[in-house]
C-alpha positions as CSV (number, residue, x, y, z in Angstrom):
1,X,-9.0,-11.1,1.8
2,X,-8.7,-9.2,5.0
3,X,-8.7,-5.5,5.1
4,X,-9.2,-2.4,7.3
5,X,-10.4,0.9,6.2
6,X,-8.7,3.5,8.4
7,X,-8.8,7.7,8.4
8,X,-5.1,9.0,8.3
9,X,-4.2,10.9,11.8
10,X,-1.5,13.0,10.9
11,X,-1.3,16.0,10.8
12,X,0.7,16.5,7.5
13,X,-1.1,13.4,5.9
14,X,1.1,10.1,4.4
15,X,3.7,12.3,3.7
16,X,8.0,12.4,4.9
17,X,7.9,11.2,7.6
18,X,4.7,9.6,8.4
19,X,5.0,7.6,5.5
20,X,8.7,6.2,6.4
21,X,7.5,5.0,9.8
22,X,4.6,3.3,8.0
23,X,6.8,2.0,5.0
24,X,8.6,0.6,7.6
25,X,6.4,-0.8,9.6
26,X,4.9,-2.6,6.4
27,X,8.5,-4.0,6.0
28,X,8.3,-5.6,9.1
29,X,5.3,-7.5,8.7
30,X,5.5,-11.0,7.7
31,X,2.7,-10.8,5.4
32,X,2.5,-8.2,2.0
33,X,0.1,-5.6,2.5
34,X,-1.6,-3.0,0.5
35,X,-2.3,0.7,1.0
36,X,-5.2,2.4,-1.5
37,X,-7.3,5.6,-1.6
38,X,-11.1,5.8,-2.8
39,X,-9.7,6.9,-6.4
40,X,-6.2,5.1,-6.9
41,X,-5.3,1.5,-7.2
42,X,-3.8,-0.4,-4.4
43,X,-0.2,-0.1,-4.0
44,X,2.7,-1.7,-1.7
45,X,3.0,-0.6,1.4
46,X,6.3,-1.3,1.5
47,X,7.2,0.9,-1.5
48,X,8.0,4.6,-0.3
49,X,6.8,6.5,-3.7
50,X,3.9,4.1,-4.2
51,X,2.6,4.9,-1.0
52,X,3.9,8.8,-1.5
53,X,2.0,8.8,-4.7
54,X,-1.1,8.2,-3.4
55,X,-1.1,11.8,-2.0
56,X,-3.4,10.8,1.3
57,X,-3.9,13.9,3.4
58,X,-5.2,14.0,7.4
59,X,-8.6,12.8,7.1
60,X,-8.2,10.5,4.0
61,X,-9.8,7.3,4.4
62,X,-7.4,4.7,3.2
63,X,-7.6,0.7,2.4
64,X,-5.5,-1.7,3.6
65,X,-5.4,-5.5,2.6
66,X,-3.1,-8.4,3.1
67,X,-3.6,-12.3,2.5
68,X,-1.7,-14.9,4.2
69,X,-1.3,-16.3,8.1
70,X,-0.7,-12.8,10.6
71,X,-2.8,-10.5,7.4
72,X,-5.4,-9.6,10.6
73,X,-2.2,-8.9,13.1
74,X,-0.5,-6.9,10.6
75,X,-3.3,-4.9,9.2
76,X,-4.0,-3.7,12.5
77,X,-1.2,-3.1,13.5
78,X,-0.7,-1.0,10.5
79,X,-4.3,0.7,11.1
80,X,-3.7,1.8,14.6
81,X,-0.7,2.9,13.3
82,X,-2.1,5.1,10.8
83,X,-4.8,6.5,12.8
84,X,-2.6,8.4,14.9
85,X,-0.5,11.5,14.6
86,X,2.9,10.3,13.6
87,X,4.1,13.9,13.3
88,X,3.8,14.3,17.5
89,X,6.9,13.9,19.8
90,X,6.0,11.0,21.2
91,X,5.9,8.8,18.3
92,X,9.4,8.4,17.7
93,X,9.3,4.6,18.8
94,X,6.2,3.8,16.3
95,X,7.7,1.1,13.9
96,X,9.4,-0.3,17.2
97,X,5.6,-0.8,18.3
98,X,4.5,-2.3,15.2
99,X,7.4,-4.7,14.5
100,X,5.8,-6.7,17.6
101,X,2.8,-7.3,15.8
102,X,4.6,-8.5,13.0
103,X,4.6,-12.7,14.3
């Protein structure tokens, strides 16, 4: 199963709004992925309180896997995604972005 281990670049971690521009990013991807820390289970991406509850702060290294044709397209897409600080200005078009990957 394809995965990509990726640091979370925001600021305020995977919480409020970083984690509805990756929720939906998820939801845009033609393939299911999963989002897990070191010491939790993996959990939909596309869930809003799964992915909430894994409590992931700025600098937690996070999991994420998918299975199926596009997996590689949408995991990093979802990764790059991720990596950067989706608290800044500038990201405001972020699951716009992603959605392209999605095939």
């Amino acid at each position: 199963m394809p995965s990509r281990t990726v640091t979370v670049g925001s600021a305020s971690g995977l919480h409020a709004r970083p984690a509805a521009l990756f929720v939906a990013a998820a939801g845009a991807q033609s393939v299911a992925v999963t989002i897990r820390t070191a010491d939790k289970a993996p959990v939909p991406a596309r869930s809003m309180l799964s992915v909430l509850s894994l409590g992931a702060r700025f600098g937690t290294e996070v999991v994420l896997e998918a299975e199926g044709e596009g997996a590689d397209d949408a995991l990093d897409a979802l990764a790059d995604l991720l990596a950067r600080d989706l608290d800044a200005p500038d990201t405001a078009d972020a699951p716009a972005t992603v959605e392209g990957h999605g095939g």
